[in-house]
ZAVEXLUM-318184 format. One record per residue (C-alpha): residue number from 1; residue in one letter; x, y, z. Coordinates in nm, 4 decimals, always signed. Last residue first. Layout:
BEGIN
[pt NUM,A,[X,Y,Z]],
...
This chain:
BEGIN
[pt 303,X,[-0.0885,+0.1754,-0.6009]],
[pt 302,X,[+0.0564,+0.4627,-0.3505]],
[pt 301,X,[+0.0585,+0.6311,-0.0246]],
[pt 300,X,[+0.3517,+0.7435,+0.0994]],
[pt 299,X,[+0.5661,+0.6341,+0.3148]],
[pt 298,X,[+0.8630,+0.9426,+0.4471]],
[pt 297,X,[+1.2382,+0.8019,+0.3952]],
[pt 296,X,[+1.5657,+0.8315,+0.5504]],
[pt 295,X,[+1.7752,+0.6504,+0.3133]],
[pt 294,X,[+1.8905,+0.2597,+0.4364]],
[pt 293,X,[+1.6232,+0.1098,+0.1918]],
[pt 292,X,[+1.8043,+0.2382,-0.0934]],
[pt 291,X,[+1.7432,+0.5187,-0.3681]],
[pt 290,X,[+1.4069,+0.5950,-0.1951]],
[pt 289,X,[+1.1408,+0.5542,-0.4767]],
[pt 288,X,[+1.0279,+0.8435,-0.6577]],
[pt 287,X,[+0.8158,+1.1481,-0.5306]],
[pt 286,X,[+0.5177,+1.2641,-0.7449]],
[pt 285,X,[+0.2134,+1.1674,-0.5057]],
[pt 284,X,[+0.3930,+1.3418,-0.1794]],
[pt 283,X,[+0.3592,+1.6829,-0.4452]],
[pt 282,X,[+0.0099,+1.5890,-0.4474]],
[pt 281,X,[-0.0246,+1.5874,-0.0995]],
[pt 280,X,[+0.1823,+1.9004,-0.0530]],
[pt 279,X,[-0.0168,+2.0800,-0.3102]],
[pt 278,X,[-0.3177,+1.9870,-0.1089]],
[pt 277,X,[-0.2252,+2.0803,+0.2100]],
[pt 276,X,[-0.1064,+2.4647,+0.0130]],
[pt 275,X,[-0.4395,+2.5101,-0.1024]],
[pt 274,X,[-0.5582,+2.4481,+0.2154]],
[pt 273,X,[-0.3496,+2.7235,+0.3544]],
[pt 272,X,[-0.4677,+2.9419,+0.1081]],
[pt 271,X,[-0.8086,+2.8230,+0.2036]],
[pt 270,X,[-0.8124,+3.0336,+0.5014]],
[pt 269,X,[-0.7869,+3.3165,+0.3080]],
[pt 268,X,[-1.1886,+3.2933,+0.2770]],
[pt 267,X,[-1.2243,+3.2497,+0.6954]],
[pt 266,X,[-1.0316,+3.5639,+0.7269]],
[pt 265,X,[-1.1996,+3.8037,+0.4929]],
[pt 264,X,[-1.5419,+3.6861,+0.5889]],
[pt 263,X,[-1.4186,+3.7491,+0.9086]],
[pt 262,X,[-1.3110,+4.0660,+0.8677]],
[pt 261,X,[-0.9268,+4.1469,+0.6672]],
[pt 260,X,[-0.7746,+4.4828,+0.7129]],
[pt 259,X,[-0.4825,+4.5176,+0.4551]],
[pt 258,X,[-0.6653,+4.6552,+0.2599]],
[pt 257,X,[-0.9730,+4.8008,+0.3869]],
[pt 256,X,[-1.1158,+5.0112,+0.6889]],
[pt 255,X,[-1.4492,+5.1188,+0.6645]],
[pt 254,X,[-1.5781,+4.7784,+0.6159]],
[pt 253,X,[-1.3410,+4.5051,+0.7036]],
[pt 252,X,[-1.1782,+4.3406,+0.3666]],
[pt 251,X,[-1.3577,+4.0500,+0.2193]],
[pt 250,X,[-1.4798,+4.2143,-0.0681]],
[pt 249,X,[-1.7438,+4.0530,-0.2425]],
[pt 248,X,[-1.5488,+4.0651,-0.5742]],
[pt 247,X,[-1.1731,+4.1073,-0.3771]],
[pt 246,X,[-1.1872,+3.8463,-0.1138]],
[pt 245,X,[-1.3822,+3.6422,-0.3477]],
[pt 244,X,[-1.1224,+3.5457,-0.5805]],
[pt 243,X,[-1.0138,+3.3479,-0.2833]],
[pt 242,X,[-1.2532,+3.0803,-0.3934]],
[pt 241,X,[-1.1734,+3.0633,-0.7049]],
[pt 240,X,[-0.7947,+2.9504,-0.6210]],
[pt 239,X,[-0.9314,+2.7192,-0.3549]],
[pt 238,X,[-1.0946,+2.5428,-0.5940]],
[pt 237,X,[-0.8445,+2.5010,-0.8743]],
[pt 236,X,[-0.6143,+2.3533,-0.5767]],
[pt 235,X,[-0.9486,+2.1119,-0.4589]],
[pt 234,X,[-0.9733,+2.0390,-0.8320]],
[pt 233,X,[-0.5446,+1.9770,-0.8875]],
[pt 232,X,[-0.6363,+1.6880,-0.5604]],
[pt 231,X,[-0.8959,+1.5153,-0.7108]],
[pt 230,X,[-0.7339,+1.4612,-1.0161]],
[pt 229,X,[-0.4337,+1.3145,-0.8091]],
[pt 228,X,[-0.6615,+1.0835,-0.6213]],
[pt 227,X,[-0.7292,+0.8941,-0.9360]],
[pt 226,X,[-0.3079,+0.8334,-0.9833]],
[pt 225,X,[-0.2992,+0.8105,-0.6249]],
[pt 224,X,[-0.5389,+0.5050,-0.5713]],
[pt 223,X,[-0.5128,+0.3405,-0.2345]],
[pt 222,X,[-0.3799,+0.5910,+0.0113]],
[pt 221,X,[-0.5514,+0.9198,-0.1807]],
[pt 220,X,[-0.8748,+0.7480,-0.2261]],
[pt 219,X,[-1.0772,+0.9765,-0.0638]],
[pt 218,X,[-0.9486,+1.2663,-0.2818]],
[pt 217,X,[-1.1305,+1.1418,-0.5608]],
[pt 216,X,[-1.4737,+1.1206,-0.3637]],
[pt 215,X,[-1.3642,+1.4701,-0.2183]],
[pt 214,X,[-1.3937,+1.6660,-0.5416]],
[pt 213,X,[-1.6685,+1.4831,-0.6571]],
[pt 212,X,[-1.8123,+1.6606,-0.3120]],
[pt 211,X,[-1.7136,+1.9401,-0.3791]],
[pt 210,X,[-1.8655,+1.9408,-0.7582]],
[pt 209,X,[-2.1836,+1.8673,-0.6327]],
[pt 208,X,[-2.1492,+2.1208,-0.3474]],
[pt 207,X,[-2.1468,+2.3918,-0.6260]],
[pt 206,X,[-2.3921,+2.2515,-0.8729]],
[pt 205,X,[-2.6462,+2.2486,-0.5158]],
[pt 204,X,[-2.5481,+2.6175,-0.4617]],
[pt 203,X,[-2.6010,+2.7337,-0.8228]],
[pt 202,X,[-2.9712,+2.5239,-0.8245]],
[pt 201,X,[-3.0338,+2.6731,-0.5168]],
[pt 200,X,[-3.0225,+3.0347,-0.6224]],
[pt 199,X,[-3.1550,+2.9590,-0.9632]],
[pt 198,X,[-2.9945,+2.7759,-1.1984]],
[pt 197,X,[-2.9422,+2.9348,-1.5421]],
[pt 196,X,[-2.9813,+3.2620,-1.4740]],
[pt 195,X,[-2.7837,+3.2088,-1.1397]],
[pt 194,X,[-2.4733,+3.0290,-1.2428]],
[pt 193,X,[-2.3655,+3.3352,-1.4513]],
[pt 192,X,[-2.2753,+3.4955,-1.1586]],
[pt 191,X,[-1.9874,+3.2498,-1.0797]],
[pt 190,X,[-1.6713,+3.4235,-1.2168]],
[pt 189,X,[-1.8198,+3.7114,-1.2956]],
[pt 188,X,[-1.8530,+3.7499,-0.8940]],
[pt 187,X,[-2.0794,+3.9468,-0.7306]],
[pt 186,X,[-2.3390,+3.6690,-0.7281]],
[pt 185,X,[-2.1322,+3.4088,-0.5597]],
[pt 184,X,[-2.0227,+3.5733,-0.2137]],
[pt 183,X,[-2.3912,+3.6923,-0.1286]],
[pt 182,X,[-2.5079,+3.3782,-0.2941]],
[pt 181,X,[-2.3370,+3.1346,-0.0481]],
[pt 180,X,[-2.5413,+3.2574,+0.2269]],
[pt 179,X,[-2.8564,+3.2039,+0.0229]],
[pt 178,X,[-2.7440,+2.8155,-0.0639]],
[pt 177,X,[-2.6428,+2.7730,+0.2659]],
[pt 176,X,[-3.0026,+2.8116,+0.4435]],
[pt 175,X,[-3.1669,+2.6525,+0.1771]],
[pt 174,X,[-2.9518,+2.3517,+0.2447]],
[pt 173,X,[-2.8004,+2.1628,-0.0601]],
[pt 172,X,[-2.4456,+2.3288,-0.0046]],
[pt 171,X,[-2.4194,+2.1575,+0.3473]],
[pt 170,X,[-2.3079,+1.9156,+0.1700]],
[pt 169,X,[-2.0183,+2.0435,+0.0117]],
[pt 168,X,[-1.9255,+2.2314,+0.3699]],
[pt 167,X,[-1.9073,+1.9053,+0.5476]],
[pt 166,X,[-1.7417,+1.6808,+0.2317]],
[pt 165,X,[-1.5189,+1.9901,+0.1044]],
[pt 164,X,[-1.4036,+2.0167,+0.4703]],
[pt 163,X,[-1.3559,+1.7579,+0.6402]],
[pt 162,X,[-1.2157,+1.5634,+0.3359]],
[pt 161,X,[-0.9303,+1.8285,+0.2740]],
[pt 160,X,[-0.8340,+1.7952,+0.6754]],
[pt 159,X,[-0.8316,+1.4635,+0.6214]],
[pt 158,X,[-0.5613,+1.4361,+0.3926]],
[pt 157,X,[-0.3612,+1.7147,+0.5756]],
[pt 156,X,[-0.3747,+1.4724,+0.9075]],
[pt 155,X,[-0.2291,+1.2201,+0.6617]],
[pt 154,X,[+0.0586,+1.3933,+0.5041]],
[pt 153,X,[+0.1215,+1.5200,+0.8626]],
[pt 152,X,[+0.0940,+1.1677,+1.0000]],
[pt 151,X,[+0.3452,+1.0590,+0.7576]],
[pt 150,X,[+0.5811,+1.3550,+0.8441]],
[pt 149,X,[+0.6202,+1.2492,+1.1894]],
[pt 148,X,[+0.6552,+0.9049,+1.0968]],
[pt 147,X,[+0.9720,+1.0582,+0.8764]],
[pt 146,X,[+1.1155,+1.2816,+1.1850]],
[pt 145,X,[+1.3779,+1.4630,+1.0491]],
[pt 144,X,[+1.3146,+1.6934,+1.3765]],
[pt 143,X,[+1.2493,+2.0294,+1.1644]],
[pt 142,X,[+1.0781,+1.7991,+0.8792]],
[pt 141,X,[+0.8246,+1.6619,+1.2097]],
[pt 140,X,[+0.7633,+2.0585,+1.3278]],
[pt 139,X,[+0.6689,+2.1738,+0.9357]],
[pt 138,X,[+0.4688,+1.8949,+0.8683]],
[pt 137,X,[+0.2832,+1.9357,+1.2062]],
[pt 136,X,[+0.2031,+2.2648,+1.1042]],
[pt 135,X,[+0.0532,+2.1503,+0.7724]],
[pt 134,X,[-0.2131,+1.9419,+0.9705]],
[pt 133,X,[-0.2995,+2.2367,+1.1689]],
[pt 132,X,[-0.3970,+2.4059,+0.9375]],
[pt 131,X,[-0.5992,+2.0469,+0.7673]],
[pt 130,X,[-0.7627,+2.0789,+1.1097]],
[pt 129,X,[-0.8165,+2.4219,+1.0980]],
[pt 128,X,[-1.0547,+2.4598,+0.8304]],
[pt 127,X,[-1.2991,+2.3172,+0.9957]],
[pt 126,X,[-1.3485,+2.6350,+1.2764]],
[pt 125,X,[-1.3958,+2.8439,+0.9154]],
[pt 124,X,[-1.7657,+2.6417,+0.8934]],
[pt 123,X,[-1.8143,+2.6816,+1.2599]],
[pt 122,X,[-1.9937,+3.0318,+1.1874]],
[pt 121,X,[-2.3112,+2.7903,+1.0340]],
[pt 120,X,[-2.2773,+2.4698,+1.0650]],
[pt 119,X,[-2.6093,+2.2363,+0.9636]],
[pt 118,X,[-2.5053,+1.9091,+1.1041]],
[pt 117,X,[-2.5926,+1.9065,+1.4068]],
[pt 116,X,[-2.7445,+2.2094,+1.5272]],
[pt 115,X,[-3.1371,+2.3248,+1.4666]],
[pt 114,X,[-3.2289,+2.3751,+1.0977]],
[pt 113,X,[-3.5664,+2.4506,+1.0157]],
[pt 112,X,[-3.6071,+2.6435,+1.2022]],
[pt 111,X,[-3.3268,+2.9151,+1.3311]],
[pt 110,X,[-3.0115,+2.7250,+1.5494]],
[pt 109,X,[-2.6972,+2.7327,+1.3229]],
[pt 108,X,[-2.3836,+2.5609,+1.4675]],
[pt 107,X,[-2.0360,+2.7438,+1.5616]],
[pt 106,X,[-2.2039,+2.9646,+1.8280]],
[pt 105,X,[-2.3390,+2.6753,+2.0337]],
[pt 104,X,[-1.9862,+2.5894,+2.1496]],
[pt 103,X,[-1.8469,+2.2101,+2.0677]],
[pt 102,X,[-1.6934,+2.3628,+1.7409]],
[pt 101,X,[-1.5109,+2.6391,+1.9272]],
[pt 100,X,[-1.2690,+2.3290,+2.0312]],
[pt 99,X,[-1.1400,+2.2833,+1.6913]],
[pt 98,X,[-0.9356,+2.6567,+1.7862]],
[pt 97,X,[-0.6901,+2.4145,+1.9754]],
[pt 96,X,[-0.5811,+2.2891,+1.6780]],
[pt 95,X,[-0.5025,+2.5977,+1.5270]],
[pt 94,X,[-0.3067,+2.7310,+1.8239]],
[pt 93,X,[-0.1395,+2.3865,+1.8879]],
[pt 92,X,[-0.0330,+2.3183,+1.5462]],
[pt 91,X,[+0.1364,+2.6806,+1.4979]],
[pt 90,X,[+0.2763,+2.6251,+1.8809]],
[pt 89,X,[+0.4467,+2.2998,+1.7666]],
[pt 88,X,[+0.5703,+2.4533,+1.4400]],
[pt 87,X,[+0.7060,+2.7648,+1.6959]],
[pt 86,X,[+0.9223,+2.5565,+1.8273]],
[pt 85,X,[+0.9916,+2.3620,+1.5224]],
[pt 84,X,[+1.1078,+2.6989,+1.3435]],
[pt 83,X,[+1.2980,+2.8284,+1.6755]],
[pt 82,X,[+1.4978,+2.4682,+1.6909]],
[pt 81,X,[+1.6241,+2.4615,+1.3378]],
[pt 80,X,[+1.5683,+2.6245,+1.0339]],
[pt 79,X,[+1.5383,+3.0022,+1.0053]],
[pt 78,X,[+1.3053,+3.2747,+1.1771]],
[pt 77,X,[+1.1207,+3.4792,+0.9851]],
[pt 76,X,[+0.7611,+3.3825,+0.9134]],
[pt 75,X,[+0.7587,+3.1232,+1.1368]],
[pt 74,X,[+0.8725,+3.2848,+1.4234]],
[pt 73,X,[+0.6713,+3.6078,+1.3294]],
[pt 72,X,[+0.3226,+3.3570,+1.3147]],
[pt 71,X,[+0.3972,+3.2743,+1.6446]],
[pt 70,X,[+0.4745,+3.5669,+1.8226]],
[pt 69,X,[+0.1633,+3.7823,+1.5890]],
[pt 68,X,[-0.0690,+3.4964,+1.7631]],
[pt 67,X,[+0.0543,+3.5128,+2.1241]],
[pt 66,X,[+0.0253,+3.9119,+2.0968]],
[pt 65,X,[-0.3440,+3.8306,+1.9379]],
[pt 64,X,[-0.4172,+3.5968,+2.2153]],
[pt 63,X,[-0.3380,+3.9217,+2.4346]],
[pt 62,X,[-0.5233,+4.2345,+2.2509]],
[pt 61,X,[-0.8461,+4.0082,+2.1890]],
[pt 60,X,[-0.8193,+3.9497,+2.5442]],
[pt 59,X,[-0.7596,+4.3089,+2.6083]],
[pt 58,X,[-1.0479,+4.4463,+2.4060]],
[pt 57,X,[-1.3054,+4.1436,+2.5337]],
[pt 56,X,[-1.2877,+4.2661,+2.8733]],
[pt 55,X,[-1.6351,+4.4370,+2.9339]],
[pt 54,X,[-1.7103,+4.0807,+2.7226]],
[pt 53,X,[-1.5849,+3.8475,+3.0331]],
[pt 52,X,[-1.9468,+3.8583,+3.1964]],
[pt 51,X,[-2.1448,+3.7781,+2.8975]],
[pt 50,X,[-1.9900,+3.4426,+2.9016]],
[pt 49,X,[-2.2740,+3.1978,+2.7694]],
[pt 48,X,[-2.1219,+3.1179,+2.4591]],
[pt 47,X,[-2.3016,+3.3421,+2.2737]],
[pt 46,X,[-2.1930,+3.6527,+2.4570]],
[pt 45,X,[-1.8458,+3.5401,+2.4509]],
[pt 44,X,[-1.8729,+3.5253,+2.1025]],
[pt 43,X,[-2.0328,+3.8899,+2.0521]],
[pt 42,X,[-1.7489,+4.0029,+2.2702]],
[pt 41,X,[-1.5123,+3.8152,+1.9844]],
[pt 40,X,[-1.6574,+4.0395,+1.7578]],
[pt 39,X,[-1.6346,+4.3783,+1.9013]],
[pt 38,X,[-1.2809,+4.2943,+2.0015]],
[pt 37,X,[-1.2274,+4.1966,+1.6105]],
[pt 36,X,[-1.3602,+4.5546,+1.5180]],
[pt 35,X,[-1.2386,+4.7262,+1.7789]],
[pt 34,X,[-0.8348,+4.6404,+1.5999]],
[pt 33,X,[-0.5820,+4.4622,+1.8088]],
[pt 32,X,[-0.7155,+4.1212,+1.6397]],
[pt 31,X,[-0.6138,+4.1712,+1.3761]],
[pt 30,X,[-0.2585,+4.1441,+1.3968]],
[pt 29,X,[-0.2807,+3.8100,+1.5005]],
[pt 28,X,[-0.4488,+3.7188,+1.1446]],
[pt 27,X,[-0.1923,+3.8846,+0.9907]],
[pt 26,X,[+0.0631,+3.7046,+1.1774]],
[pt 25,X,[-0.1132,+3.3643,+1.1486]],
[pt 24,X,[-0.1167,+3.4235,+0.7693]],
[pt 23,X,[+0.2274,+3.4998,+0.6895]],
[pt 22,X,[+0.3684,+3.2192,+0.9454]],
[pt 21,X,[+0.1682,+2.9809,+0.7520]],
[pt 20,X,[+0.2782,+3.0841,+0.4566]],
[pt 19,X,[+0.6376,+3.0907,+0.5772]],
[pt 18,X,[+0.6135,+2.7666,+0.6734]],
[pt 17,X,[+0.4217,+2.5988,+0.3814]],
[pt 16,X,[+0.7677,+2.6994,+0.1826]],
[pt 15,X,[+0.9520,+2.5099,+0.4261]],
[pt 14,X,[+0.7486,+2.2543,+0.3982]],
[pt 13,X,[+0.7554,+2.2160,+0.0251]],
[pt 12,X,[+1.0915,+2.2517,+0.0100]],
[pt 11,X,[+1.1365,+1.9664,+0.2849]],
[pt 10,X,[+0.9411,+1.7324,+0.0577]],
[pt 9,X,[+1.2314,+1.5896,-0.1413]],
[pt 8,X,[+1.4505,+1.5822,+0.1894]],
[pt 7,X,[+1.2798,+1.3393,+0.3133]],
[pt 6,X,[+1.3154,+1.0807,+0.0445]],
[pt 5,X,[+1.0095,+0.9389,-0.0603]],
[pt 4,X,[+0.8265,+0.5388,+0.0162]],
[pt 3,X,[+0.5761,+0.3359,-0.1350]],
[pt 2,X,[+0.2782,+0.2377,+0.0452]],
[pt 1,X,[+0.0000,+0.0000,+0.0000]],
């Protein structure tokens, strides 16, 4: 079931999904020292039940962004060796961790018809963060030359790309989806022309269609990579598209603007780190055969 890769063949590719990473979690970080993400995250701790910590929401959203901008700094700038990994580990941690909003009523939708489970509604961007997450580990196990390490990455990224395009794919056929989906759909040249033809639902449910055929090829990453493969360049063509929204709907904060990104903003450039997952698993796809069985080698999946 699997062949095997040199280490070193992927370490580009990880480094490169470093500084991305890095990018990102600073500029995320950085946002948060603006009212409009205190505002926001007050309006979280309302709906989780914490009404009580919002007069303090401005220095909380102050302090995990000052842990945020630290970590995505490190792996924006710092070279190989023990400060990358370190703050690899913390990457994996802080985006793992943020998994957790997903057991929090605010992540689910709760207006009839549609009452939790599994209609998702600001949780959508929470399940992104497992494939995130997925590409720090990558980074921390190539820092320690740790090939079981990287395997896990490879596979953590694999079903990171399943969660989402299978979760948010589906949820595509929901009336409730289908008109949130519009007001990022119908500025766009790209995918107005949907609309005449389909209807509002129609253009959702041709969307999720293709997600999910997305994911069915992607599923069979360990067993079929030549099949997978196809999968893979969709989810990459994707992604693409669907950061051609930042600028069509626009994602940046109202009143403010580049380089201030909302949360729209946010949970769209998300998939640049997506992107990224899948170009490493289809990179991990391409690799020859170690030279000898003594070479430090990665498995990969393969027929």
């Amino acid at each position: 079931m699997h062949r095997s890769m040199e280490t070193a063949s992927l370490t580009r590719w990880w480094n490169v999904s470093a500084r991305l990473l890095g990018l990102l979690t600073l500029w995320f970080g950085l946002m948060r020292f603006f009212p409009f993400e205190a505002a926001a995250l007050g309006k979280a701790l309302n709906a989780i039940g914490a009404a009580a910590w919002t007069s303090r929401a401005e220095w909380i959203s102050a302090s995990l962004g000052a842990i945020q901008c630290a970590i995505g700094a490190s792996l924006l700038l710092a070279p190989a060796g023990a400060w990358r990994k370190g703050a690899a580990m913390a990457a994996m941690a802080w985006w793992g961790a943020g998994l957790l909003l997903l057991l929090t009523p605010a992540a689910w939708v709760h207006e009839p018809p549609y009452a939790g489970f599994p209609v998702i509604g600001s949780g959508q961007t929470v399940l992104k963060h497992l494939g995130i997450a997925g590409l720090a580990l990558g980074v921390f196990a190539d820092q320690r030359g740790c090939a079981t390490g990287q395997r896990r990455a490879l596979y953590a990224l694999w079903v990171g790309q399943l969660l989402v395009l299978v979760w948010i794919g589906l949820m595509k056929f929901t009336a409730i989806e289908a008109r949130g989906v519009a007001g990022l759909m119908r500025p766009s040249a790209l995918f107005n022309w949907l609309y005449p033809l389909l209807g509002e639902q129609g253009a959702s449910n041709f969307i999720g269609v293709v997600e999910l055929m997305t994911a069915a090829l992607i599923a069979l990453w360990p067993w079929r990579p030549r099949v997978a493969r196809w999968g893979l360049w969709a989810a990459i063509v994707t992604y693409v598209l669907t950061n051609t929204f930042v600028f069509t709907t626009p994602g940046w904060q109202p009143d403010y603007g580049f380089p201030f990104v909302g949360g729209t903003g946010q949970f769209l450039l998300k998939d640049v780190l997506l992107l990224m997952g899948a170009v490493v698993l289809l990179r991990a796809l391409s690799q020859p055969r170690s030279p000898s069985p003594s070479s430090a080698s990665v498995p990969r999946p393969g027929g």
